[in-house]
ROSE-4610 file (N, C-alpha, C; in Angstrom, 1 decimal, always signed):
// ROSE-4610
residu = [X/X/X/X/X/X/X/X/X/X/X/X/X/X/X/X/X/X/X/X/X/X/X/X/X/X/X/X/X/X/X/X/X/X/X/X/X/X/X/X/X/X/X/X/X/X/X/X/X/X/X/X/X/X/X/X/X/X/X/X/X/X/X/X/X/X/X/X/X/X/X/X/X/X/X/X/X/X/X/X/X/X/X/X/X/X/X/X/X/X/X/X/X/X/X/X/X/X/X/X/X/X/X/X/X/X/X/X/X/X/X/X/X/X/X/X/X/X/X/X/X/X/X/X/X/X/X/X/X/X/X/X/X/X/X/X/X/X/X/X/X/X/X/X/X/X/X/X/X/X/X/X/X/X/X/X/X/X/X/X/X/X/X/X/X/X/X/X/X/X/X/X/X/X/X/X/X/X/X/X/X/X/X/X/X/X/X/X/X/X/X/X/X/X/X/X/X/X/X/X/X/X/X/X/X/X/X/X/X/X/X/X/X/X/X/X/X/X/X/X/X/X/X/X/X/X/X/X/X/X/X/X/X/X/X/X/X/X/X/X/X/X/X/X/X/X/X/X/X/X/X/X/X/X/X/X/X/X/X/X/X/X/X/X/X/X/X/X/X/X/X/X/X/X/X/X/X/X/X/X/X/X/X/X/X/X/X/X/X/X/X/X/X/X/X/X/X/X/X/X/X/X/X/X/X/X/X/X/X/X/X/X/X/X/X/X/X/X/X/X/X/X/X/X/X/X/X/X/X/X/X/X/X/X/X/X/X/X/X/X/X/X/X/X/X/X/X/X/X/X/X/X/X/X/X/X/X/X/X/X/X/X/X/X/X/X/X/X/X/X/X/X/X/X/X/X/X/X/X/X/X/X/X/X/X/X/X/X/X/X/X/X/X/X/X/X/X/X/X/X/X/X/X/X/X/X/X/X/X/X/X/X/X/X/X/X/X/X/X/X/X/X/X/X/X/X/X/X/X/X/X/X/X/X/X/X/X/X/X/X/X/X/X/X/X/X/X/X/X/X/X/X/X/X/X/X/X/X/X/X/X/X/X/X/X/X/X/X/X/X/X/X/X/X/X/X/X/X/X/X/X/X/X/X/X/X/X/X/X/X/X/X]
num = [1/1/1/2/2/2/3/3/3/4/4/4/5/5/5/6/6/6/7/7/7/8/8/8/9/9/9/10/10/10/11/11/11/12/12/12/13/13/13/14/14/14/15/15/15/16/16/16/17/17/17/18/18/18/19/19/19/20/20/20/21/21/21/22/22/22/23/23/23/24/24/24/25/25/25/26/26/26/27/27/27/28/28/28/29/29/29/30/30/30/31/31/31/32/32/32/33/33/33/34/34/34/35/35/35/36/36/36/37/37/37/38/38/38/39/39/39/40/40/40/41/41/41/42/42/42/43/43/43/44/44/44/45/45/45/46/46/46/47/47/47/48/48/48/49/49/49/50/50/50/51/51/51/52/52/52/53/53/53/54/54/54/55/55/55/56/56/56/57/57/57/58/58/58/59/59/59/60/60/60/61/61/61/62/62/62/63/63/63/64/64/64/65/65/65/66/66/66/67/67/67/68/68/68/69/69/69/70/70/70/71/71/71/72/72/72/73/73/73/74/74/74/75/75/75/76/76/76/77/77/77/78/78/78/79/79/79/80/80/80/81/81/81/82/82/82/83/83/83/84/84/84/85/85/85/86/86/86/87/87/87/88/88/88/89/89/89/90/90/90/91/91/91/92/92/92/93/93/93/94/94/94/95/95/95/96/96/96/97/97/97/98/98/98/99/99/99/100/100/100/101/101/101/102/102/102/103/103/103/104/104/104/105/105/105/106/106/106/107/107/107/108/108/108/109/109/109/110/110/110/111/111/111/112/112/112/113/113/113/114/114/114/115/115/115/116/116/116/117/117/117/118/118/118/119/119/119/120/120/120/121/121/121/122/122/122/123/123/123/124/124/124/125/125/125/126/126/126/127/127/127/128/128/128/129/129/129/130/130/130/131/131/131/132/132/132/133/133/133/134/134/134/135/135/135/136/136/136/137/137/137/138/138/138/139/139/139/140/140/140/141/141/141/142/142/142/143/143/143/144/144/144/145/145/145/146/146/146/147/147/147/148/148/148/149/149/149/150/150/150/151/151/151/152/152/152/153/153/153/154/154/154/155/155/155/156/156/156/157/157/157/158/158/158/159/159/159/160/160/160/161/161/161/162/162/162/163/163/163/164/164/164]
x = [+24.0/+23.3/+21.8/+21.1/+19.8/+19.6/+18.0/+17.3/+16.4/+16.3/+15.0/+14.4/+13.3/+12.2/+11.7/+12.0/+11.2/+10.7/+9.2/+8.7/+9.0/+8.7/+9.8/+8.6/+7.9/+7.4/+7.8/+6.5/+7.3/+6.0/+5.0/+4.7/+5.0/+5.9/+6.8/+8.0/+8.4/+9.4/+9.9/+9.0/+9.2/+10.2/+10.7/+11.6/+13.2/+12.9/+13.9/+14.4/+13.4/+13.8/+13.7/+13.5/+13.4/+14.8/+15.0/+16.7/+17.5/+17.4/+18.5/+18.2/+16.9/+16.7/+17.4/+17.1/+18.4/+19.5/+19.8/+21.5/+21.8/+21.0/+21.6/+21.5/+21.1/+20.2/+21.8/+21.9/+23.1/+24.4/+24.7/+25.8/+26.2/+25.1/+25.3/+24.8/+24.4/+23.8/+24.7/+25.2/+25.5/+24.5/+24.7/+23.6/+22.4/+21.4/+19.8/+19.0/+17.9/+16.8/+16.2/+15.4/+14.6/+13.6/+12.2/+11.2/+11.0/+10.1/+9.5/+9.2/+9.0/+8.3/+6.7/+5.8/+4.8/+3.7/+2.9/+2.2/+0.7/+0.3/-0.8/-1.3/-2.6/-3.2/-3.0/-3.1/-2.8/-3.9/-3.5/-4.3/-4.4/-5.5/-5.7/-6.3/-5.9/-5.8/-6.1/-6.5/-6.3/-5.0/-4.6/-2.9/-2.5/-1.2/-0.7/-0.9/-1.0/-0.2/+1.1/+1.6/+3.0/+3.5/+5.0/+5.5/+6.3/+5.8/+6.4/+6.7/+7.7/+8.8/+9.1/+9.3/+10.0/+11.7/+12.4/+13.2/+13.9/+14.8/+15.4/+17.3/+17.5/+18.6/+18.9/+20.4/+21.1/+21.8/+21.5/+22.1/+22.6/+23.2/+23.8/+23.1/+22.3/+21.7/+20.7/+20.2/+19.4/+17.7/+16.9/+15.4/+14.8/+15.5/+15.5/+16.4/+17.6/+18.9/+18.3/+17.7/+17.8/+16.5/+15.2/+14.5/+14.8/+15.9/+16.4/+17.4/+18.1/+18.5/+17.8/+16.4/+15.6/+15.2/+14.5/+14.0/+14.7/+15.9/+17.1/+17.5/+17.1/+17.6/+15.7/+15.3/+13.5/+13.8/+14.6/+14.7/+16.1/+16.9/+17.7/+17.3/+16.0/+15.5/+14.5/+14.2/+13.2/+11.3/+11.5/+10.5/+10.2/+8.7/+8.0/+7.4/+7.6/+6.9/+6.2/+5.4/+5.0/+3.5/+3.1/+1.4/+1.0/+0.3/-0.8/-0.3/-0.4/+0.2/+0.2/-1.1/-1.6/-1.5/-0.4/-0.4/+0.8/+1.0/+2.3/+3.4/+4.7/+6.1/+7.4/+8.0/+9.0/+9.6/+9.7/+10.2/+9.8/+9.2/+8.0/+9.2/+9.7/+10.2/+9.7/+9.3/+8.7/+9.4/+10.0/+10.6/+9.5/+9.5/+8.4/+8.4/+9.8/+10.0/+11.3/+11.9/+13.0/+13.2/+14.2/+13.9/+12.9/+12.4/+11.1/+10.4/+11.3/+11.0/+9.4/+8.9/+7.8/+8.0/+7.8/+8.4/+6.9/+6.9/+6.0/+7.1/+7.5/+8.7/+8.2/+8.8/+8.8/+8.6/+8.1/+8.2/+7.4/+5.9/+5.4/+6.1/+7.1/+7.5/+7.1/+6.4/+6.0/+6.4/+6.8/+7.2/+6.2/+5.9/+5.3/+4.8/+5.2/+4.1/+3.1/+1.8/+0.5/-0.3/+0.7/+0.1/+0.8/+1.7/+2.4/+1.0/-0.1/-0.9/-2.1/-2.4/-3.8/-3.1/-2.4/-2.4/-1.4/-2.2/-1.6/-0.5/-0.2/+1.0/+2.1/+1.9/+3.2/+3.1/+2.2/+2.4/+2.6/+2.5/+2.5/+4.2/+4.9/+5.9/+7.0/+6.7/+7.3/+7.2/+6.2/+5.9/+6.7/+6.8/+7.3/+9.0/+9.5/+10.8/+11.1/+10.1/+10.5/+8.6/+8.6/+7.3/+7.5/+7.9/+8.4/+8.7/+8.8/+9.2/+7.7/+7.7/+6.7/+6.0/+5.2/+4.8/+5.1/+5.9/+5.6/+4.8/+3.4/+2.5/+1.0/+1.1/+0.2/+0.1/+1.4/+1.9/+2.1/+1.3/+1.6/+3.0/+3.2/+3.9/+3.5/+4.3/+4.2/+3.1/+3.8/+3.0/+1.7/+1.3/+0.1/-1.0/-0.4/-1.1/-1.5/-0.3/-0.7/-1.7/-2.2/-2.4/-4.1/-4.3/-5.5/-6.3/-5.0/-5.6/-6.6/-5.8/-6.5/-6.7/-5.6/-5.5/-4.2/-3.8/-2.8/-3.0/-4.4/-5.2/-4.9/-4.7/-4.7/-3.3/-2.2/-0.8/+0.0/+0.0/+0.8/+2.0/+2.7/+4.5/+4.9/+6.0/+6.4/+7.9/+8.8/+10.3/+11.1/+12.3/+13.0/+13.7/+13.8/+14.3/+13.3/+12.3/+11.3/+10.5/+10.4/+9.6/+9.4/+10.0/+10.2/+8.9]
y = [-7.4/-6.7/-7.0/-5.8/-6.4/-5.9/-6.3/-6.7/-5.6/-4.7/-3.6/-3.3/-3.1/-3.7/-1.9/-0.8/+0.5/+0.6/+1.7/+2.0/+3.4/+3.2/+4.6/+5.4/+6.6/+6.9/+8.9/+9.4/+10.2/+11.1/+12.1/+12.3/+14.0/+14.3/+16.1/+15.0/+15.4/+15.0/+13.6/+13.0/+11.5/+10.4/+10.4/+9.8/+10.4/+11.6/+11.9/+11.8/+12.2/+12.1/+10.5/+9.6/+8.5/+7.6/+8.0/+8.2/+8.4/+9.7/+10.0/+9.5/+9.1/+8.3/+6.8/+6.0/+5.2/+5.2/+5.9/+6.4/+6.2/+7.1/+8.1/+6.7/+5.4/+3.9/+3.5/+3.0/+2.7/+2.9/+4.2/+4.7/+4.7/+4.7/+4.4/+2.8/+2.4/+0.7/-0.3/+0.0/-0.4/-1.5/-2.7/-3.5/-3.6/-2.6/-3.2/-4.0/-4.4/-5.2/-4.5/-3.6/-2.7/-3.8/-3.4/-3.9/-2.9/-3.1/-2.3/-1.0/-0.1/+1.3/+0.7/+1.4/+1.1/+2.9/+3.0/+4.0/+3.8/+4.8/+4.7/+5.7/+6.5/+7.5/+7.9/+9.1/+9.8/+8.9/+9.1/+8.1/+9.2/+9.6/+10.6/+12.2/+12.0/+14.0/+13.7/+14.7/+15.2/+15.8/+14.6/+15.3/+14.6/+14.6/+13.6/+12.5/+11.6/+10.1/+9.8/+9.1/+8.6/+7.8/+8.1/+6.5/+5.9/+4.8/+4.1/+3.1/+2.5/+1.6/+0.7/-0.6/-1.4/-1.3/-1.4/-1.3/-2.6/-3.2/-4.4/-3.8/-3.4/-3.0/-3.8/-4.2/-4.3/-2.9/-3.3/-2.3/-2.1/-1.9/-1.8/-0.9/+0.1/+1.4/+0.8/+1.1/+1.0/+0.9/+0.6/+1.2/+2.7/+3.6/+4.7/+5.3/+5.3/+6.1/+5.6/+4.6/+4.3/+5.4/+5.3/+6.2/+7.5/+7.9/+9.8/+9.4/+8.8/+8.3/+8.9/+8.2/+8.3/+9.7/+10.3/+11.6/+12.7/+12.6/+13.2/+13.2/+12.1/+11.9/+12.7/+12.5/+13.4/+14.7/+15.1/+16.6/+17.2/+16.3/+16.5/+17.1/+16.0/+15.6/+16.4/+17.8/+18.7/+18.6/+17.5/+17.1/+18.0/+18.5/+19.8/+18.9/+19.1/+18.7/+20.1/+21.0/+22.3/+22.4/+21.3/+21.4/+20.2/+19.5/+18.5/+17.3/+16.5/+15.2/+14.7/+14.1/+13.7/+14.7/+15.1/+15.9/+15.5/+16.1/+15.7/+16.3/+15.2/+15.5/+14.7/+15.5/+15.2/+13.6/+12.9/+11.9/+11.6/+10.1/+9.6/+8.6/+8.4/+6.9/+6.2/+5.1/+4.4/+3.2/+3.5/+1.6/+0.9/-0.2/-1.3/-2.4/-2.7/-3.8/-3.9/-4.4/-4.3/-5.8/-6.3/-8.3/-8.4/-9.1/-9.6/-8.4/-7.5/-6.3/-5.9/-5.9/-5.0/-4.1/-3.1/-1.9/-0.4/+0.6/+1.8/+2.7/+3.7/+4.8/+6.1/+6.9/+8.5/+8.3/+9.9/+10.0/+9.3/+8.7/+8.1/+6.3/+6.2/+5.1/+4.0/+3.0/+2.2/+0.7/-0.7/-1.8/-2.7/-3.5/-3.2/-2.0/-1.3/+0.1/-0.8/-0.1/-0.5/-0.8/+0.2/+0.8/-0.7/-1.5/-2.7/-3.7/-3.4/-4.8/-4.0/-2.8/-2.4/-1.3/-1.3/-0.3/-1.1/-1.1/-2.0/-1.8/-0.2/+0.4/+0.4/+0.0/-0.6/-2.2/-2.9/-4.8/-5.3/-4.3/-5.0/-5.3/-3.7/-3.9/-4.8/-4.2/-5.6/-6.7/-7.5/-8.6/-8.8/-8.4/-8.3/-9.0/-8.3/-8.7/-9.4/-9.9/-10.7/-11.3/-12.1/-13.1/-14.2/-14.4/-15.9/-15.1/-13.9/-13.1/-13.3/-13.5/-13.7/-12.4/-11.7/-11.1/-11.2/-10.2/-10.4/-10.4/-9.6/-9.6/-10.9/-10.6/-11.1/-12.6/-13.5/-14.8/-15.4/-14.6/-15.1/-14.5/-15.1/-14.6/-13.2/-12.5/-11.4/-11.4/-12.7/-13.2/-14.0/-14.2/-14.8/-13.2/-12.4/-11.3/-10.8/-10.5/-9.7/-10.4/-11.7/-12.6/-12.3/-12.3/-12.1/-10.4/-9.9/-8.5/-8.3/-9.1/-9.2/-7.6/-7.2/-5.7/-5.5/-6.2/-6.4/-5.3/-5.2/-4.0/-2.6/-2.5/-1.5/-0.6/-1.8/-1.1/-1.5/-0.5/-0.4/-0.3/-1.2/-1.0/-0.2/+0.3/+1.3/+1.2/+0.8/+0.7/+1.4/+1.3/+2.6/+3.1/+2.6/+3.5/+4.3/+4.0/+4.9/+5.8/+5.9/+6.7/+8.0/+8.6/+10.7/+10.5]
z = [+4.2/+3.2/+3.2/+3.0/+2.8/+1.3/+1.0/-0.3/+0.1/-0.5/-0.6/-2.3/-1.8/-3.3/-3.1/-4.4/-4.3/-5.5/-4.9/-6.2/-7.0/-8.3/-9.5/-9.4/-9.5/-10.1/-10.4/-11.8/-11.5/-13.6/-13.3/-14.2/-14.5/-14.1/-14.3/-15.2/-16.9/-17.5/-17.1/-17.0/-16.6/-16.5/-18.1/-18.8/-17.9/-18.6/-17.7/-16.5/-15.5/-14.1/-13.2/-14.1/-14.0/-14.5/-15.3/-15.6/-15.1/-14.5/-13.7/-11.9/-11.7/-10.6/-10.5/-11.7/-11.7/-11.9/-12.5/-12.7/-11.3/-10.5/-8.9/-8.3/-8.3/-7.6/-7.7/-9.0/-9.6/-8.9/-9.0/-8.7/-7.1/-6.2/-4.9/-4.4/-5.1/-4.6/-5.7/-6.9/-7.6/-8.6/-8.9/-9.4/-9.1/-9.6/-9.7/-10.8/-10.1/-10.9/-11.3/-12.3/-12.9/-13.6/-13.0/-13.7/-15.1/-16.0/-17.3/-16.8/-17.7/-17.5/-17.6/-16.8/-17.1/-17.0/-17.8/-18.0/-17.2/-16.1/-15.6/-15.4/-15.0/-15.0/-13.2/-13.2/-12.0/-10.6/-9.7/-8.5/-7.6/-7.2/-6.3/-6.4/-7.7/-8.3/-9.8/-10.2/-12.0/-12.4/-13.1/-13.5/-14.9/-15.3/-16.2/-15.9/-16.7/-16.6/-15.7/-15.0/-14.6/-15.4/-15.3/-15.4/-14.0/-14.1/-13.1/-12.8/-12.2/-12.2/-11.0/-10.8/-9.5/-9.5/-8.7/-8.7/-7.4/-7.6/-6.0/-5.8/-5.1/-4.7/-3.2/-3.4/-2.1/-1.1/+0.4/+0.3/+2.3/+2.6/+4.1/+5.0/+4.3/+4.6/+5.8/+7.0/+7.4/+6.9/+7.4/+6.3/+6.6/+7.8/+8.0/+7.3/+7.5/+6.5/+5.1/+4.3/+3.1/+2.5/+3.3/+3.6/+3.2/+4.2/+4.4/+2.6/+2.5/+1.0/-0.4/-0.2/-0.9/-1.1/+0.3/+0.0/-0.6/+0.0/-0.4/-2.0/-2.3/-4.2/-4.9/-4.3/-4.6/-5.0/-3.6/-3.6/-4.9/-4.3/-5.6/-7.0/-7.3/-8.9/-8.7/-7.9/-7.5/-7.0/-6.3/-6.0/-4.7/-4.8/-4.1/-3.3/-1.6/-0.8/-0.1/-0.9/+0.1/-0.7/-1.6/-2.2/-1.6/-2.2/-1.6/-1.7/-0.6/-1.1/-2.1/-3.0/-4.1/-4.8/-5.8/-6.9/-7.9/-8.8/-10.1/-9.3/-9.7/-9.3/-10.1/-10.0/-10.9/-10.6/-9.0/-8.6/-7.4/-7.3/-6.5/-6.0/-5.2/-4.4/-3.5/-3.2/-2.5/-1.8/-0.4/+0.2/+0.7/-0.3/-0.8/+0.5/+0.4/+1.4/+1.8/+3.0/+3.8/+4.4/+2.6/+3.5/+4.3/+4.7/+5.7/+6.9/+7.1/+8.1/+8.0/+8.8/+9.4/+10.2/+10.1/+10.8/+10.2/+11.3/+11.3/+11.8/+11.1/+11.2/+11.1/+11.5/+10.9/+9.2/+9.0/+8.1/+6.8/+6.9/+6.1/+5.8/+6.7/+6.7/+7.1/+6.5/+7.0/+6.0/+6.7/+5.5/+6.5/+5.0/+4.0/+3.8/+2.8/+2.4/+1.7/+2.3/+2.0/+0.7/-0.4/-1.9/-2.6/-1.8/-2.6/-2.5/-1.9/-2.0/-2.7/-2.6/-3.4/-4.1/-5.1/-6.2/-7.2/-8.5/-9.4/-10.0/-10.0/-10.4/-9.7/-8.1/-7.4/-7.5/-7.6/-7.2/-8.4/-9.7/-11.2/-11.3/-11.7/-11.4/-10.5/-9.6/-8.3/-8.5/-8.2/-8.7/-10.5/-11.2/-12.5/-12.0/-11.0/-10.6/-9.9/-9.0/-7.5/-7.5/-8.7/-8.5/-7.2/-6.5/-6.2/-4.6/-4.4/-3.1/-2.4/-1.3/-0.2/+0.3/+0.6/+1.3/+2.7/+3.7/+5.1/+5.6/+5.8/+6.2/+5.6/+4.1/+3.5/+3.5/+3.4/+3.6/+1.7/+1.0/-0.5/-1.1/-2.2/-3.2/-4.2/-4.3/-5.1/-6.2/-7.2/-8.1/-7.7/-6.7/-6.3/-6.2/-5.9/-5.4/-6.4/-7.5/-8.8/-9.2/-9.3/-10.3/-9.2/-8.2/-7.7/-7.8/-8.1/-8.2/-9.2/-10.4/-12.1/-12.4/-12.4/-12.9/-13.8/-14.8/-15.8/-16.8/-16.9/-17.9/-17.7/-16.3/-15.9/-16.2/-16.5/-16.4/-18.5/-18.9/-20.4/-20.3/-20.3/-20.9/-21.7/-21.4/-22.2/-22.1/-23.7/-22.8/-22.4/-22.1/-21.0/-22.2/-23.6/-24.7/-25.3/-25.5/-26.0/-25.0/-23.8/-22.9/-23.0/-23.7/-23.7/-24.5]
């Protein structure tokens, strides 16, 4: 079994589809770690707010099949791959990390994904769940990184009962 670390996000009915993104985590990985909802403004484009979330699952899946996994639960939850990269979507998944793997794949796949060390809305979260987890590439701890980012300001909790 491996340890994969992904990021939630998701500013089309949020709550919702964020919901049923872990439900769908749940029911095929069984026990996850779920960091806080956290509220942050769109990155890239003019859109809504997101919400967005860490998530640590076990899981037998390759980091390509867990990948095709993921996209697959996207499209499910109606996520539109035919507009611009950077734009609003119902359900954003991201494989963060693959136990220690370094790896460049099809598909936008790449571990470490890159947005875990410069974007506060993936390393807040994560770090939130796995402080003490090492970086492969970087050599620090999760929580060493967050803690150098100094972008705590940047990310508003919001809990998973009140989100709508």
């Amino acid at each position: 079994m491996a340890r994969a670390y992904l990021s939630l996000g998701s500013n089309i009915e949020p709550a919702k589809h964020l919901r049923q993104a872990v439900a769908a985590l749940r029911e095929r990985f069984g026990k996850i770690t779920l960091s806080r909802l956290y509220r942050t403004a769109a990155v890239g484009f003019e859109g809504p707010a997101f919400l967005n979330a860490s998530a640590a699952i076990d899981t037998e899946l390759s980091p390509e099949a867990l990948d095709a996994w993921l996209h697959a639960l996207e499209d499910a939850l109606g996520r539109r791959r035919d507009g611009p990269r950077f734009s609003s979507r119902t359900l954003d998944i991201d494989l963060l990390l693959y136990d220690d793997r370094v790896l460049k794949g099809a598909s936008h796949l790449q571990l470490p994904r890159p947005e875990l060390a410069a974007q506060a809305f993936v390393l807040g979260p994560t770090a939130e769940i796995a402080p003490q987890l090492v970086h492969p590439t970087d050599g620090r701890t999760l929580g060493a990184m967050w803690q150098a980012m100094n972008a705590a300001d940047a990310l508003v909790a919001v809990p998973w009962d009140s989100a709508d």
